[in-house]
N, CA, C and O atoms as a Tinker XYZ file with bonds, in Angstrom:
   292  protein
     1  N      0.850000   -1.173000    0.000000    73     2
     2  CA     0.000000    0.000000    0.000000    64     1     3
     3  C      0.896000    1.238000    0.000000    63     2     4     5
     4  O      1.788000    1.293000    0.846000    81     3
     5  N      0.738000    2.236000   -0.876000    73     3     6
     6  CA     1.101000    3.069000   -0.708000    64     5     7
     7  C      1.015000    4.283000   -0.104000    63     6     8     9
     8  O     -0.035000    4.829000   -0.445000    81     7
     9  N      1.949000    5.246000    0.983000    73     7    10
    10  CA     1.563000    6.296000    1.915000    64     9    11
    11  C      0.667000    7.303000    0.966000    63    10    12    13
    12  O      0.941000    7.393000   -0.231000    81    11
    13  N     -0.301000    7.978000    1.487000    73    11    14
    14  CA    -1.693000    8.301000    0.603000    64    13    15
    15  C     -1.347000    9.725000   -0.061000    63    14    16    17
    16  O     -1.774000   10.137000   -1.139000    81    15
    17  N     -0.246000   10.558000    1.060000    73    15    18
    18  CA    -0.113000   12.003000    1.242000    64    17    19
    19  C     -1.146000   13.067000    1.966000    63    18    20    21
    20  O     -2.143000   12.870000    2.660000    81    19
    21  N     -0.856000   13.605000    1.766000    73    19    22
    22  CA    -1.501000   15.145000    2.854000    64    21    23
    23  C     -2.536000   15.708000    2.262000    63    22    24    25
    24  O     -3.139000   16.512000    2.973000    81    23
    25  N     -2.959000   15.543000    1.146000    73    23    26
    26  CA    -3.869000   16.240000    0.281000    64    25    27
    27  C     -5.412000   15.545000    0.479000    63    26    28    29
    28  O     -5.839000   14.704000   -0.312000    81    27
    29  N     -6.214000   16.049000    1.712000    73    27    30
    30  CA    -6.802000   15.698000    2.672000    64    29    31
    31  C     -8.435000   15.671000    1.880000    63    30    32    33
    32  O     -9.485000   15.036000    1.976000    81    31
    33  N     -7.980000   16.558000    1.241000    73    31    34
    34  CA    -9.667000   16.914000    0.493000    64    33    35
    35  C     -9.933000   16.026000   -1.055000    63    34    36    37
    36  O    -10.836000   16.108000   -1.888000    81    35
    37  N     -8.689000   15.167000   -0.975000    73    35    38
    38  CA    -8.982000   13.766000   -2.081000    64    37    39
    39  C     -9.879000   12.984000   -1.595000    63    38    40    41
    40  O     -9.549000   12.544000   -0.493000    81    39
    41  N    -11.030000   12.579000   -2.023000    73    39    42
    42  CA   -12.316000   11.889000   -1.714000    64    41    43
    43  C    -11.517000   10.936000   -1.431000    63    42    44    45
    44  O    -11.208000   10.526000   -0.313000    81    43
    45  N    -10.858000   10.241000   -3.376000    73    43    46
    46  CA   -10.256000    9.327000   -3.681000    64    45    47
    47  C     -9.066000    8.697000   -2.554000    63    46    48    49
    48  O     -8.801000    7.503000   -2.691000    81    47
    49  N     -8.574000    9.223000   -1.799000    73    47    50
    50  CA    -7.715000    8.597000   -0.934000    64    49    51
    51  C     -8.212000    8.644000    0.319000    63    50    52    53
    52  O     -8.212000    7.479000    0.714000    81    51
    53  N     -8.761000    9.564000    1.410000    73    51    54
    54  CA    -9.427000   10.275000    2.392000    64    53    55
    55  C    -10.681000    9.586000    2.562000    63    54    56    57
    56  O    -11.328000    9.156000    1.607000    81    55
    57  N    -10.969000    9.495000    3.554000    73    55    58
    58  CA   -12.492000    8.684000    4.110000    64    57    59
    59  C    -12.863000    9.842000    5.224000    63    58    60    61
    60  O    -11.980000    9.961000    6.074000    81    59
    61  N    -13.694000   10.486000    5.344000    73    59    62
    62  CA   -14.235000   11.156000    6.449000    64    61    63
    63  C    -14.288000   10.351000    7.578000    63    62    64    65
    64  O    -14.679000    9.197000    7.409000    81    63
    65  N    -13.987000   10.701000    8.661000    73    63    66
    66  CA   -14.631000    9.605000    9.820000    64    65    67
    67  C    -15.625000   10.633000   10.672000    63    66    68    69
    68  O    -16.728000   10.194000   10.996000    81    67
    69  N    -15.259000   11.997000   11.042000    73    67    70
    70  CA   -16.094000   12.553000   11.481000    64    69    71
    71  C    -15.601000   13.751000   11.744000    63    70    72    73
    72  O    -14.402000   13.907000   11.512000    81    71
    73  N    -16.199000   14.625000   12.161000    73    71    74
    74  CA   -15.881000   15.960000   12.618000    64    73    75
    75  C    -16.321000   16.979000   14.093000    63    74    76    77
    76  O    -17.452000   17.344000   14.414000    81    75
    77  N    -15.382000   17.180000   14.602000    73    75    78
    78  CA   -15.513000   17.728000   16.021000    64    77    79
    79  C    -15.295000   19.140000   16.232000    63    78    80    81
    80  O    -14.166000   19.631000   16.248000    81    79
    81  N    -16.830000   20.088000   16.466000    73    79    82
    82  CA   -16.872000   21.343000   16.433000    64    81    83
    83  C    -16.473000   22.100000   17.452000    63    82    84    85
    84  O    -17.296000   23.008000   17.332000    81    83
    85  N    -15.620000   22.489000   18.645000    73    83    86
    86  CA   -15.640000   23.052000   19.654000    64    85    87
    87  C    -15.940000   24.411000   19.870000    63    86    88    89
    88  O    -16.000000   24.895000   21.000000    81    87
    89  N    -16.162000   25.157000   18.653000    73    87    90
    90  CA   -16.673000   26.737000   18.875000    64    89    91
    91  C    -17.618000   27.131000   19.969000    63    90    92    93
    92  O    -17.549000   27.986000   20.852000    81    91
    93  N    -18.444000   26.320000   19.667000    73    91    94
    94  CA   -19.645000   26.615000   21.454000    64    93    95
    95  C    -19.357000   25.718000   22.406000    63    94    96    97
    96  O    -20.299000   25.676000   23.198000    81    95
    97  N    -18.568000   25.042000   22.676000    73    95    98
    98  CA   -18.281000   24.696000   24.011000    64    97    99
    99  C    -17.603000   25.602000   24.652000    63    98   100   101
   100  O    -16.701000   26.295000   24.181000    81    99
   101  N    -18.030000   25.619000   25.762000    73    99   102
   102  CA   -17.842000   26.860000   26.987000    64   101   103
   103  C    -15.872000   27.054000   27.428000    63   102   104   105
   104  O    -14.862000   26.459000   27.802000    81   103
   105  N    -16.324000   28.082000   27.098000    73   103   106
   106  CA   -14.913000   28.968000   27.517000    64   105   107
   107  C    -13.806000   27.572000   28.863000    63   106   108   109
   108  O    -14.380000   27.110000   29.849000    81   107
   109  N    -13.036000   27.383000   28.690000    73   107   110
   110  CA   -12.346000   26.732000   30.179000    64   109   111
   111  C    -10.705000   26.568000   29.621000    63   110   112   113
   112  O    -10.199000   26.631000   28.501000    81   111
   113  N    -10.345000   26.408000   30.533000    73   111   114
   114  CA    -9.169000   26.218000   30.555000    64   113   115
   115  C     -8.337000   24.524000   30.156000    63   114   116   117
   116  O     -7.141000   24.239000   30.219000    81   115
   117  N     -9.266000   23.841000   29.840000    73   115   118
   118  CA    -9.333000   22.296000   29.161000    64   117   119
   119  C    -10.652000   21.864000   27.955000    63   118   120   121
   120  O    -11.832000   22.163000   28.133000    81   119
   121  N    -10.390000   21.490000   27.352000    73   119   122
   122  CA   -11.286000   21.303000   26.674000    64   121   123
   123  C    -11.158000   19.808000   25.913000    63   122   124   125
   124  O    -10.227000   19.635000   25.127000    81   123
   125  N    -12.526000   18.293000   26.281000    73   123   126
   126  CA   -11.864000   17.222000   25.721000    64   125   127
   127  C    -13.128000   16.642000   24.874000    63   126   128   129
   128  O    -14.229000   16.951000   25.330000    81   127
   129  N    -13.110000   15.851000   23.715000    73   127   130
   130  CA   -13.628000   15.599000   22.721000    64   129   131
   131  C    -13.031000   14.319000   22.450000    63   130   132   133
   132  O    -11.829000   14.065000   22.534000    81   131
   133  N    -14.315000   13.223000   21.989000    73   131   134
   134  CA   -14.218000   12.288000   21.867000    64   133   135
   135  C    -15.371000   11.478000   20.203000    63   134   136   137
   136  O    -16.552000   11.779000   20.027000    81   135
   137  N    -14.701000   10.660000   19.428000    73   135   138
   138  CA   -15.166000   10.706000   18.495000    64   137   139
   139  C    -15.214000    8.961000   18.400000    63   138   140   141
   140  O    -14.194000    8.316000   18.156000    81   139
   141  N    -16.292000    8.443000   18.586000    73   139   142
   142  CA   -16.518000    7.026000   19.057000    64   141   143
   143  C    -17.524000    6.809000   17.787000    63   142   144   145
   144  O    -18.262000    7.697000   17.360000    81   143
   145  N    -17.431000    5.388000   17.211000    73   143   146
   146  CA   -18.850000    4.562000   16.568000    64   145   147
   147  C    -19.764000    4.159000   17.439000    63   146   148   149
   148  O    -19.675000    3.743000   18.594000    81   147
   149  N    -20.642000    4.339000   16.734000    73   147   150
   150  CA   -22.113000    3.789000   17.677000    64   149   151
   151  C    -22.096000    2.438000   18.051000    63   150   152   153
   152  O    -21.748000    1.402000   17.484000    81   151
   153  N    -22.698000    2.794000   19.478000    73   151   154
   154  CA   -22.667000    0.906000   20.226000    64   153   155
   155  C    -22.629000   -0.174000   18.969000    63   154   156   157
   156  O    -23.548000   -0.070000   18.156000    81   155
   157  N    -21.487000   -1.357000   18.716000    73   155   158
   158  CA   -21.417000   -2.298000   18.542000    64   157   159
   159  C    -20.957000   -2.335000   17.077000    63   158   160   161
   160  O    -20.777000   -3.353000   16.408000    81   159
   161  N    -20.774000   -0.889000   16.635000    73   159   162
   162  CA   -20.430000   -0.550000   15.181000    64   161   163
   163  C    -18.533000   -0.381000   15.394000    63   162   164   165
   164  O    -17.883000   -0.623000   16.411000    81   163
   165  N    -18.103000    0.039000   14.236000    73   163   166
   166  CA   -16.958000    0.680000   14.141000    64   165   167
   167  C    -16.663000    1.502000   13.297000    63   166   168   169
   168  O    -17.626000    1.749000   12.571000    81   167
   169  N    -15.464000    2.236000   12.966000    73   167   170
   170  CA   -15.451000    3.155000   11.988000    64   169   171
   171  C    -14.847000    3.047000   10.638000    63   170   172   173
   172  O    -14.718000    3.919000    9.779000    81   171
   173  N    -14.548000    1.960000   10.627000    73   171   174
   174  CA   -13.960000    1.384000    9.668000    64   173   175
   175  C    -12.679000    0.838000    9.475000    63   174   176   177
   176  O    -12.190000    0.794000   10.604000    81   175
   177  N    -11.820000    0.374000    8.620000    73   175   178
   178  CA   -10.324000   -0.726000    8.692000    64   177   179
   179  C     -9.784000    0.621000    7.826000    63   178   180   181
   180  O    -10.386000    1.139000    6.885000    81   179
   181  N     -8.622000    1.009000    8.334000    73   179   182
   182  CA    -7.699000    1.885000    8.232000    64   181   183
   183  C     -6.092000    1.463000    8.318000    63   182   184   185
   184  O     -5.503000    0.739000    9.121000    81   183
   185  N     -5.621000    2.219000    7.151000    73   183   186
   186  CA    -4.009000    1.927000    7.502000    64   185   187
   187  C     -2.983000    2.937000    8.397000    63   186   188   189
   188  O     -1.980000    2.758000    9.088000    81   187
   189  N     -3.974000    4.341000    7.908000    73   187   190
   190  CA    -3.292000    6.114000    8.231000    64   189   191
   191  C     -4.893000    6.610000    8.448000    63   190   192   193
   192  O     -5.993000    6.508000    7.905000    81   191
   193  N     -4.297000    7.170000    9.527000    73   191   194
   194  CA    -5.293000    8.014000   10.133000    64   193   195
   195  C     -5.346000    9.375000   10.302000    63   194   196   197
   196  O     -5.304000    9.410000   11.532000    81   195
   197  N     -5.413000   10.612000    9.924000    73   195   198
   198  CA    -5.233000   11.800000    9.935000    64   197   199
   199  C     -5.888000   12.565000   10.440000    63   198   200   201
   200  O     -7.042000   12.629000   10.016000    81   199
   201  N     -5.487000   13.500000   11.563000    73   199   202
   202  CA    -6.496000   14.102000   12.353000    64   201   203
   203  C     -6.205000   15.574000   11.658000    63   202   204   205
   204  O     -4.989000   15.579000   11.460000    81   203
   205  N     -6.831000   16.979000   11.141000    73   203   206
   206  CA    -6.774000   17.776000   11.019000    64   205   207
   207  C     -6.781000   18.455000   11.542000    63   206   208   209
   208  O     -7.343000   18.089000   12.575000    81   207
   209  N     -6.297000   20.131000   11.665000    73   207   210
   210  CA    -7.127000   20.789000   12.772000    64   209   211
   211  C     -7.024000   22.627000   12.338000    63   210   212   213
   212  O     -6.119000   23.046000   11.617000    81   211
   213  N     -7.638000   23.145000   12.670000    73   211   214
   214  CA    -7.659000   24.741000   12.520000    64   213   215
   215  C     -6.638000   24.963000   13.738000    63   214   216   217
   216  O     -6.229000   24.214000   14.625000    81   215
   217  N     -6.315000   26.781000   13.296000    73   215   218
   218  CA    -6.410000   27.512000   14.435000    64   217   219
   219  C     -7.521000   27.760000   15.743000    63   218   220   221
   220  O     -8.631000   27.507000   15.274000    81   219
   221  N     -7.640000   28.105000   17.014000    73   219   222
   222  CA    -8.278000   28.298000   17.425000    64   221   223
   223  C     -9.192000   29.537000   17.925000    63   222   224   225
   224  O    -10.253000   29.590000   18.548000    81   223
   225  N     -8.311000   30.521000   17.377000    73   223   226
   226  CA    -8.940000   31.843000   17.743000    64   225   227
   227  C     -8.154000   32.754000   16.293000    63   226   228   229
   228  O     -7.227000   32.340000   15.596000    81   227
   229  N     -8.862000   34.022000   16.179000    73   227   230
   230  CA    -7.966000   34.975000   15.420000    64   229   231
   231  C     -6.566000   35.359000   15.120000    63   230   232   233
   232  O     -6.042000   36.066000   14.260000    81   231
   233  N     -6.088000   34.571000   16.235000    73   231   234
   234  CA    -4.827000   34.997000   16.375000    64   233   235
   235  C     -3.898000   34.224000   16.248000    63   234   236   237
   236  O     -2.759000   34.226000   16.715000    81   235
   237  N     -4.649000   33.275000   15.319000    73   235   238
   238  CA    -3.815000   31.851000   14.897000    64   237   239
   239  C     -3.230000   30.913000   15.641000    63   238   240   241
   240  O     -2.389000   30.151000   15.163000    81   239
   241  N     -3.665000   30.866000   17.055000    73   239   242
   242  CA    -3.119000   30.148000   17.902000    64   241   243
   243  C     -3.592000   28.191000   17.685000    63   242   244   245
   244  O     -4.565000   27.688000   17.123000    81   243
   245  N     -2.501000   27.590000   18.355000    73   243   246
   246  CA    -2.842000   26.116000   17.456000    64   245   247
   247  C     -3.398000   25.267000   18.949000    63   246   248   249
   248  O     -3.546000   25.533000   20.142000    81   247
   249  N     -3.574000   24.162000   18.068000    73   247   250
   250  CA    -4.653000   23.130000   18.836000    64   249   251
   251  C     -3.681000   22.573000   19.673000    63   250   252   253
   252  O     -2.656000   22.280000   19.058000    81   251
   253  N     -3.659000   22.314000   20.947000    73   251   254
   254  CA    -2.362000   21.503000   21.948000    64   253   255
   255  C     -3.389000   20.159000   21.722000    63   254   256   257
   256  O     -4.601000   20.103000   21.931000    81   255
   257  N     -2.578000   19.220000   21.278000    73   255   258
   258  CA    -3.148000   17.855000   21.792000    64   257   259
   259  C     -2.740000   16.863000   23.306000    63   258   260   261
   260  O     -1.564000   16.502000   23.328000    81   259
   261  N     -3.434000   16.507000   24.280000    73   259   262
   262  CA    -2.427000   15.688000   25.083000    64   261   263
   263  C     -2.609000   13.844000   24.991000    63   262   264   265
   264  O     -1.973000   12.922000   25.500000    81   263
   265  N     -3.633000   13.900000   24.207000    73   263   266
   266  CA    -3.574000   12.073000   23.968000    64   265   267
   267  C     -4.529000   11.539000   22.979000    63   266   268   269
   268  O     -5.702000   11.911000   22.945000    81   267
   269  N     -4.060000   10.724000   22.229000    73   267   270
   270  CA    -4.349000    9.795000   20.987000    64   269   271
   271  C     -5.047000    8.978000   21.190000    63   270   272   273
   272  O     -4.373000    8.343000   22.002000    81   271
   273  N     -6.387000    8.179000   21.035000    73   271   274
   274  CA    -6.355000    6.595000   21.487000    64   273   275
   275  C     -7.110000    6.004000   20.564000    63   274   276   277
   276  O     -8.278000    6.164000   20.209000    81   275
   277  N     -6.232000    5.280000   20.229000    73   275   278
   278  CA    -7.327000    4.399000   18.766000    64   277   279
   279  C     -6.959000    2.729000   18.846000    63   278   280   281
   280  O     -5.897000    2.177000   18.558000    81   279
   281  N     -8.580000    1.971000   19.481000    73   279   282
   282  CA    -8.830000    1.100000   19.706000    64   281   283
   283  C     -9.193000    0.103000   18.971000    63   282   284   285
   284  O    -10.326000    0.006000   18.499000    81   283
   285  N     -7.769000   -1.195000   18.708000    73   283   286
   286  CA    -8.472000   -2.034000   17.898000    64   285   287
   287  C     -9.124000   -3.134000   19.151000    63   286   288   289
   288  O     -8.827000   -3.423000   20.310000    81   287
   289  N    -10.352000   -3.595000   17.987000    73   287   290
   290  CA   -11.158000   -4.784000   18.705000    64   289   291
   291  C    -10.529000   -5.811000   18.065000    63   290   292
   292  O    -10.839000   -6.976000   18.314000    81   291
């Protein structure tokens, strides 16, 4: 298999899995988000997984991540 590249908005290589809005979640000093399949489903067989992400405010400040977790059954 070949590595797919970065060019995220190729249907053809890229699978959506989902998307996580935090604009209206309340102001705090942590903020955590979780992106699960529905009871007893999954999200599909993957080789590369790519998480995207914006800035978070005007001022171009970036997304801190502190943990990954992707569960095989």
């Amino acid at each position: 298999m070949t590595e797919p590249g970065w060019d995220v908005s190729d249907a053809s290589v890229f699978t959506p899995l989902g998307s996580i809005d935090t604009a209206s979640a309340p102001v705090g000093d942590f903020t955590a988000a979780s992106l699960r399949a529905p009871s007893g489903d999954d999200l599909g067989s993957f080789r590369w997984i790519v998480w995207q992400t914006a800035p978070l405010t005007n001022l171009q400040e970036n997304t801190s991540w502190q943990e990954f977790a992707v569960e095989i059954k």
